[in-house]
C-alpha positions in Angstrom: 3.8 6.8 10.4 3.1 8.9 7.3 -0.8 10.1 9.2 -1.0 13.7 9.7 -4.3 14.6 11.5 -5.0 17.7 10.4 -4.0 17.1 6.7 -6.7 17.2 4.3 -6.1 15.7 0.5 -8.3 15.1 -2.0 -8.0 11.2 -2.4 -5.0 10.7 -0.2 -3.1 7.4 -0.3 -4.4 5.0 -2.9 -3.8 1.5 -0.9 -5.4 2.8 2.0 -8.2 3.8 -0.1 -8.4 0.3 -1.6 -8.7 -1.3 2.0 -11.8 1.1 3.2 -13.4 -0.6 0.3 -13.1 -4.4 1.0 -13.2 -6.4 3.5 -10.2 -6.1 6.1 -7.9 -9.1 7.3 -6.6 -7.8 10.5 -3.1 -8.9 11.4 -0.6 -8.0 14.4 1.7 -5.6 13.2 4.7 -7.3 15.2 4.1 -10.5 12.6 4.7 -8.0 9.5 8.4 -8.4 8.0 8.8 -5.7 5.2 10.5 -7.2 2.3 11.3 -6.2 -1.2 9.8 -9.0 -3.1 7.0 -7.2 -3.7 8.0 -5.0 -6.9 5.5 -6.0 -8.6 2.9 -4.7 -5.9 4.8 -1.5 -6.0 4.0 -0.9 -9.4 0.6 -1.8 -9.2 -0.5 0.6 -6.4 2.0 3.3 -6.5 1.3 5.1 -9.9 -2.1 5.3 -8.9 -1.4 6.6 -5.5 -1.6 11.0 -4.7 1.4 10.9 -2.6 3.9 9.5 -5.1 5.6 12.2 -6.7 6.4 14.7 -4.2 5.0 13.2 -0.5 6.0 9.4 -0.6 8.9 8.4 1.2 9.0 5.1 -0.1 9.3 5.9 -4.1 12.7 7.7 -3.0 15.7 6.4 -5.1 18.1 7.2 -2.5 17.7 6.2 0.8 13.8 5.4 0.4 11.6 5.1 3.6 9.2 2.2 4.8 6.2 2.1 2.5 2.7 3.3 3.8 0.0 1.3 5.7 -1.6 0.1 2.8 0.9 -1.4 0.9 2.2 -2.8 4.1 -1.7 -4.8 4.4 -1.6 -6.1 1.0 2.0 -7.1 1.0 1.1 -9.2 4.0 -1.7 -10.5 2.7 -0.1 -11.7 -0.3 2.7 -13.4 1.9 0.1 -15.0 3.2 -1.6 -16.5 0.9 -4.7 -14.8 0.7 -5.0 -13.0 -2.3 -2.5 -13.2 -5.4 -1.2 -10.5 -7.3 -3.9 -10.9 -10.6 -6.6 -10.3 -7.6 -4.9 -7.1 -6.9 -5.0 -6.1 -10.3 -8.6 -6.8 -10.2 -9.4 -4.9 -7.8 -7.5 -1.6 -8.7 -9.4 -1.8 -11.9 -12.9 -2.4 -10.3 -12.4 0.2 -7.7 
């Protein structure tokens, strides 16, 4: 939703960045169910994230938008079971 073709940034969105650089679980996006369980995954990806301040729907107070692509994969993947929250950690400060 949030990809513009044509937009260059310098790191763009952190999540998405984190993805490119491990391996991907695919899963169909009709399965996903956004919640808002996840605050602590918000505050692990989002302050490190470009689009935050001024671009990010999401971080909105008022009437906030879906989250981005990225935080979407990890949030599944945490519901899941595959990965827990100290792993995420983990790997923001690796990468």
């Amino acid at each position: 939703m949030y990809y513009k073709e044509n937009k260059k940034d310098e790191k763009g969105c952190y999540p998405i960045s984190l993805i490119k650089k491990m391996p991907v679980y695919y899963f169909p996006q009709e399965s996903f169910k956004h919640t808002t369980d996840f605050d602590m995954l918000k505050s692990i990806l989002c302050p490190n994230c470009d689009y935050q301040k001024n671009d990010c729907d999401f971080q909105q107070e008022s009437n906030p938008g879906p989250p981005c692509g990225g935080y979407i994969y990890f949030q599944h993947i945490l519901s899941k079971g595959l990965i827990d929250i100290d792993d995420i950690r983990r790997i923001c400060e690796i990468i």
